[in-house]
C-alpha positions in Angstrom: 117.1 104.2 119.2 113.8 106.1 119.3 113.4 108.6 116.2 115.7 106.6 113.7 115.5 107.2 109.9 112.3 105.4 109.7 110.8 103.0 111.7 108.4 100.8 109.3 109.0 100.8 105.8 105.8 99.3 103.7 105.3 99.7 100.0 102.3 101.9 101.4 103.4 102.9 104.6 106.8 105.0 106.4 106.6 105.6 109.9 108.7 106.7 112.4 109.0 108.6 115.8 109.6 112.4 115.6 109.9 114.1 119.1 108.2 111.3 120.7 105.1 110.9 118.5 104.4 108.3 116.1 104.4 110.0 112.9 103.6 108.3 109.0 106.0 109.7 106.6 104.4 110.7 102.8 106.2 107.1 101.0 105.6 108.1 97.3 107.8 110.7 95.2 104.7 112.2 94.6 103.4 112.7 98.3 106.6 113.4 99.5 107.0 116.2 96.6 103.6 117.3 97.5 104.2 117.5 101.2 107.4 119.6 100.7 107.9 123.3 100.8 107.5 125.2 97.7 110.5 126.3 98.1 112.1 122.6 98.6 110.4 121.7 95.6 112.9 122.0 92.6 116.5 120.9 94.9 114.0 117.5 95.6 113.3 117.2 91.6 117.1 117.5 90.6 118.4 115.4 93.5 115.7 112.4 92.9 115.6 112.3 89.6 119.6 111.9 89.5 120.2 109.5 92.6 120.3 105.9 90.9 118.2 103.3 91.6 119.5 101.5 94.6 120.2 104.7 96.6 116.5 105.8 95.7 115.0 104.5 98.9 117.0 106.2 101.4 117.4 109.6 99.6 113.3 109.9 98.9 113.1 108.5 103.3 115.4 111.5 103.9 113.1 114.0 101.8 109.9 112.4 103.6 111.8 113.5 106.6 111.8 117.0 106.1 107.8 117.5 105.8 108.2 116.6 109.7 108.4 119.7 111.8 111.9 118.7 113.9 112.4 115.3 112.5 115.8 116.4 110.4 117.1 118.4 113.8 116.2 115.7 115.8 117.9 113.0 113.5 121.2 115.3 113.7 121.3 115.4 117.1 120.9 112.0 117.9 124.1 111.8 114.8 126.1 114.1 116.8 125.6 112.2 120.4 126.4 109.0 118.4 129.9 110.3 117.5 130.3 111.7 121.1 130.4 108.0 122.0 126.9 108.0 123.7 125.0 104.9 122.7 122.6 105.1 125.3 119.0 103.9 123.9 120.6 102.1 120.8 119.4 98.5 119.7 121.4 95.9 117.7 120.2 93.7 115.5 121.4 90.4 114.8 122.1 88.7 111.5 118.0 88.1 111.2 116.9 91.5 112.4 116.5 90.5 115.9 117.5 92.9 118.8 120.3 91.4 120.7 
């Protein structure tokens, strides 16, 4: 499915597709602080430096997220077709990350 959470996770580099463009996501707390909204700014500090260490990842790829103009909206609507039923445009993987 085009536009999923991220596309290419790295140690240097997120990337992903956001309204049909290839875009990089900021992949550091820092850059992705840095990259948010002033106003963003002090909900990312509390919920980052709370989340424990396993969930880390994915809550720091949803902040990256929302420095993308559209990327959250778009993520949420391709969430709400999903529980519609429509699976049109979704890949499985198998066991060893190979679409099936």
């Amino acid at each position: 499915m085009e536009g999923s959470v991220v596309d290419e996770v790295t140690p240097e580099r997120w990337t992903t597709t956001v309204l049909g463009q290839d875009v990089e996501l900021p992949s550091t707390i820092t850059d992705v602080r840095g990259a948010l909204a002033e106003d963003q700014r002090a909900a990312f500090d509390t919920e980052i430096t709370s989340t424990p260490g396993p969930d880390l990842p994915l809550r720091l790829a949803m902040w990256a997220l929302r420095t993308v103009p559209g990327a959250v909206e778009e993520m949420d609507d391709q969430v709400e077709r999903l529980r519609a039923g429509d699976y049109s445009g979704v890949t499985v993987l198998d066991d060893d990350g190979q679409a099936g």
